[in-house]
N, C-alpha and C positions, 0 to 999 in steps of 0.2 A: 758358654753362651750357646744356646738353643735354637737354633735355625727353624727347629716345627715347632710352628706356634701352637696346634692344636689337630690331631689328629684320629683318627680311628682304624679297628684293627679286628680282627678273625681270627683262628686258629694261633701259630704262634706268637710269641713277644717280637715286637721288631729291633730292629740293629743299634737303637738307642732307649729303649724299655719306658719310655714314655706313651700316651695316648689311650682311650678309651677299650677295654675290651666288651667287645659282644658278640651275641650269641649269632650262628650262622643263620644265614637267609633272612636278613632283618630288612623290612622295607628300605627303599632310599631317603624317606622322610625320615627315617632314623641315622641312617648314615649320616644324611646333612647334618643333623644338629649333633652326636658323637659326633664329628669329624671337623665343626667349629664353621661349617658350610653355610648355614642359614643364614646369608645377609645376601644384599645385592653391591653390585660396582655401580655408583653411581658419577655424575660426569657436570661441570661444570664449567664454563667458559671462566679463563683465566684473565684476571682484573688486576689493575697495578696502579699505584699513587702518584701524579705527575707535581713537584713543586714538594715541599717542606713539609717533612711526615704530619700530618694530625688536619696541614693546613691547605694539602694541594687538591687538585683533580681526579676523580676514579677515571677514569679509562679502560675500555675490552680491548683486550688480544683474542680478536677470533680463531686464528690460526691456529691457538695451540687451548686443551682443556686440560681439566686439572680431573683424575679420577680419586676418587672416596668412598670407605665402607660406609654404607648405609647405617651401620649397628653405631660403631662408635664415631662417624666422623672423623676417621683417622685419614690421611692424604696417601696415596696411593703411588701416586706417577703424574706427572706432567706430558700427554702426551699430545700428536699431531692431530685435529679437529678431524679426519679423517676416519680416525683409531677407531678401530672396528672392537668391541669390547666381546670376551667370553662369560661368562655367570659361572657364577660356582655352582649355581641349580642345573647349569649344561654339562660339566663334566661330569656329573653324577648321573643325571637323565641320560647321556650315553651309554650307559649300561644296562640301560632297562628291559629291553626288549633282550641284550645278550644273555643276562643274567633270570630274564621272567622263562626263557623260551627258546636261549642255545647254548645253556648247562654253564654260564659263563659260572663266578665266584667272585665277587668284590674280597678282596683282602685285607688292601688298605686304603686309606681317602686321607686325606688333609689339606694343612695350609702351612706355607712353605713365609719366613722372611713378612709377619705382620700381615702376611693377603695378597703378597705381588706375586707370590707363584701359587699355586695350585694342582693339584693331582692327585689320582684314582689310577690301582693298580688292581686289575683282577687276574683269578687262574683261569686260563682256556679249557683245561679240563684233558689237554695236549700234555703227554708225559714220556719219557724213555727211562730203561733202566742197561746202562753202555755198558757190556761185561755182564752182567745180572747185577750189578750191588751198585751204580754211579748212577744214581737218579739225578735227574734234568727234567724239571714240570716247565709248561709254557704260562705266559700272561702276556696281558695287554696294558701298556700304560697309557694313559694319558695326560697329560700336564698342558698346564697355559701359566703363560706369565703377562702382569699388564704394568710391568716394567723396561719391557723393549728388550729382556735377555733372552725370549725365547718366542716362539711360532708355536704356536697352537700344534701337539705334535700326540699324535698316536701310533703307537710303538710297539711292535712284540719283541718280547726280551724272555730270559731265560733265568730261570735257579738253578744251580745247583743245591740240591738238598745238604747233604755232608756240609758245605762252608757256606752258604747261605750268599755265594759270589752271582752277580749277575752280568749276562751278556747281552747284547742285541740279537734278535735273531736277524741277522742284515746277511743278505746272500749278495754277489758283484754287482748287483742293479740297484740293489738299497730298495726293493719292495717290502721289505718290513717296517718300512715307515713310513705316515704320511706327514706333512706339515703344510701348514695352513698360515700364510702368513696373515698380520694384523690388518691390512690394506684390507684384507677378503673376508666375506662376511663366511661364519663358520657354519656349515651345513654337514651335521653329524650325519646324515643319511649316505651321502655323497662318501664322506673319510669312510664309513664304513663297506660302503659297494667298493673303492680303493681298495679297501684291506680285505675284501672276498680274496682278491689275488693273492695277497697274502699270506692268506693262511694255510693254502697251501705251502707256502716257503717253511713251512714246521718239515714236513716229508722231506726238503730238501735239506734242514739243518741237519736234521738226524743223521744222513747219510755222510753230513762233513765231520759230524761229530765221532762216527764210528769209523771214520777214516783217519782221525786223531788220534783214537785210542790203540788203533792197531801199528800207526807211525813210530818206531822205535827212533830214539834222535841218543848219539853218542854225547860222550861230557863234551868233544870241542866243537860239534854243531849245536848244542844248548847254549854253551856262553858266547857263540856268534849270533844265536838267534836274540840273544836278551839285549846283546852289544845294537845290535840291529834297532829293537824297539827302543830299545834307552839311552838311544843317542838324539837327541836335539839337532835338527838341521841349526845352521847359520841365520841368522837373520836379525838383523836392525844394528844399531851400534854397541850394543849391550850384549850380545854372541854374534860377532864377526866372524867366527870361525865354528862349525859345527861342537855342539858338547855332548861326552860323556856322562850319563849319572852312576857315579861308581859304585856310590852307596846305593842304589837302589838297586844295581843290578847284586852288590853282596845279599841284599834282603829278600831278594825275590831269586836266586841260586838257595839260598838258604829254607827258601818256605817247597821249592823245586825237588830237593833234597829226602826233603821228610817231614820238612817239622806246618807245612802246609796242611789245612784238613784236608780230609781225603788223599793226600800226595802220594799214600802208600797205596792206594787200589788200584787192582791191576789195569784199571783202563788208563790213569792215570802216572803209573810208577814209570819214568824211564820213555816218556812218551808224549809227541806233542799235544794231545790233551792235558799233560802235567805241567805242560809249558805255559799254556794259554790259561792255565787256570791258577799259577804262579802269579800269576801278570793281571788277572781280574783280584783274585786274593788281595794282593799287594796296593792294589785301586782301590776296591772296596773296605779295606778295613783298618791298612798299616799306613797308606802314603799320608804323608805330613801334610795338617792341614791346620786351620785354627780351630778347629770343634770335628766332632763325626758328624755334623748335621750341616759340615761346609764340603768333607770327603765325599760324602752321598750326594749334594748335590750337584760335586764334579765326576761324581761316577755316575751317574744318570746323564746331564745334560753338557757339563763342558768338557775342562781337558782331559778328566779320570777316563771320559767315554771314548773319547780320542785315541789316546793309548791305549784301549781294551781293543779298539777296532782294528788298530794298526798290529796289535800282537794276533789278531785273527786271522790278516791279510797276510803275513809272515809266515802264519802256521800253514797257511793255504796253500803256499809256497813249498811247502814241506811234502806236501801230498799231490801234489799237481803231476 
């Protein structure tokens, strides 16, 4: 089962070989429509039957509206009359100005779950090469969701080239990202003066990145550090007591080892950058999910991203 309804793509195949390929530097109005963009969210107040289906009263619920694709009338979310809506013509139009006139590159665009998520991923144009051979390009995401799982959220995050794993670039203040809750009406210009600050935090990833590569970490501070990220605090009645994930830490030692892309170059081998990229690896491509289009979704937005952050915060630890 297919999480991207419809999407679109540049240079390589992406991490599930679906989606439109085109050629580089294609307008946004071609984006939109490869990328399954061209409709709008549109919004309705929520009506209900009082008294014996066929035979009762319509009645509004003002308080809460119901949102729907323009294209096919398909229902969207049920959300609070307040609900600040994003367009799929804005997360695209965000990049227009990056991409017409500060060397940005749209990559990928889609539609995430029928329409209720959305996002656009370009390259910054921002790249390292750790050791000469462990290329790290920068990008910008952007995503909204208008099902209540997400904030309106633009993000620089990172590739590794060799395993195609991604990180946040998030330095201790969390300036590489902005979010926009649904409540606030969204003013791209505004996220984007935010992310001026930003983008500087590239200059500073690099510097943590090559403080990684040079971190040599022995075999019993690697399976502390892993025990470290891959323990589960306690919490609710279902883990009373903090947990171990044992298999995951066998699979992510194992990808540490060797058999991980890249895990043998030297910025990587033996080194907390082999650590942290065990642990994005193991997110992005191997942990158990119902599809890779439910994995990507928690390796961008929920738990996947969670534990990449916390194995960064760790590493941080290592070099501090």
């Amino acid at each position: 089962m297919h999480l991207v309804q419809t999407m679109a793509y540049v240079n390589e195949v992406p991490w599930h070989g679906l989606g439109n390929q085109l050629a580089p530097n294609q307008p946004l109005e071609v984006w939109a429509q490869q990328a399954g963009m061209n409709w709008k969210i549109e919004e309705s107040e929520v009506r209900f039957v009082a008294g014996n289906m066929g035979l009762g009263s319509i009645h509004p619920f003002p308080e809460q509206k119901v949102l729907y694709r323009s294209d096919t009338k398909a229902p969207l979310s049920v959300v609070s009359s307040r609900y600040q809506v994003v367009q799929p013509a804005e997360i695209l139009e965000f990049y227009r100005d990056l991409t017409e006139v500060g060397g940005f590159e749209l990559e990928t665009a889609g539609v995430l779950k029928d329409g209720k998520k959305l996002w656009a991923l370009a390259r910054t144009g921002q790249s390292v090469a750790l050791k000469g051979k462990d290329q790290v390009n920068g990008y910008l995401l952007l995503a909204t969701a208008c099902d209540g799982t997400l904030a309106t959220t633009a993000q620089f995050t990172s590739v590794r080239v060799v395993c195609n794993n991604t990180l946040a670039v998030a330095l201790g203040d969390s300036t590489g990202a902005v979010k926009v809750p649904h409540r606030s009406l969204f003013d791209a210009q505004a996220v984007k003066r935010q992310l001026g600050i930003a983008i500087s935090s590239w200059d500073g990833f690099i510097v943590r990145m090559k403080a990684l590569a040079e971190r040599k970490v022995g075999d019993s501070a690697a399976e502390a550090f892993l025990r470290r990220v891959l323990t589960y605090p306690a919490g609710g009645p279902n883990m009373p007591t903090p947990t171990t994930n044992d298999s995951a830490i066998k699979a992510v030692q194992a990808l540490y080892a060797g058999r991980g892309k890249g895990a043998t170059l030297p910025s990587a081998a033996g080194t907390a950058w082999g650590l942290v990229n065990s642990i994005t690896e193991f997110v992005d491509h191997q942990r158990r999910a119902r599809s890779d289009d439910h994995r990507r979704d928690a390796a961008w937005f929920g738990a996947g991203a969670t534990l990449k952050q916390k194995a960064w915060d760790e590493a941080m630890k290592l070099v501090a």
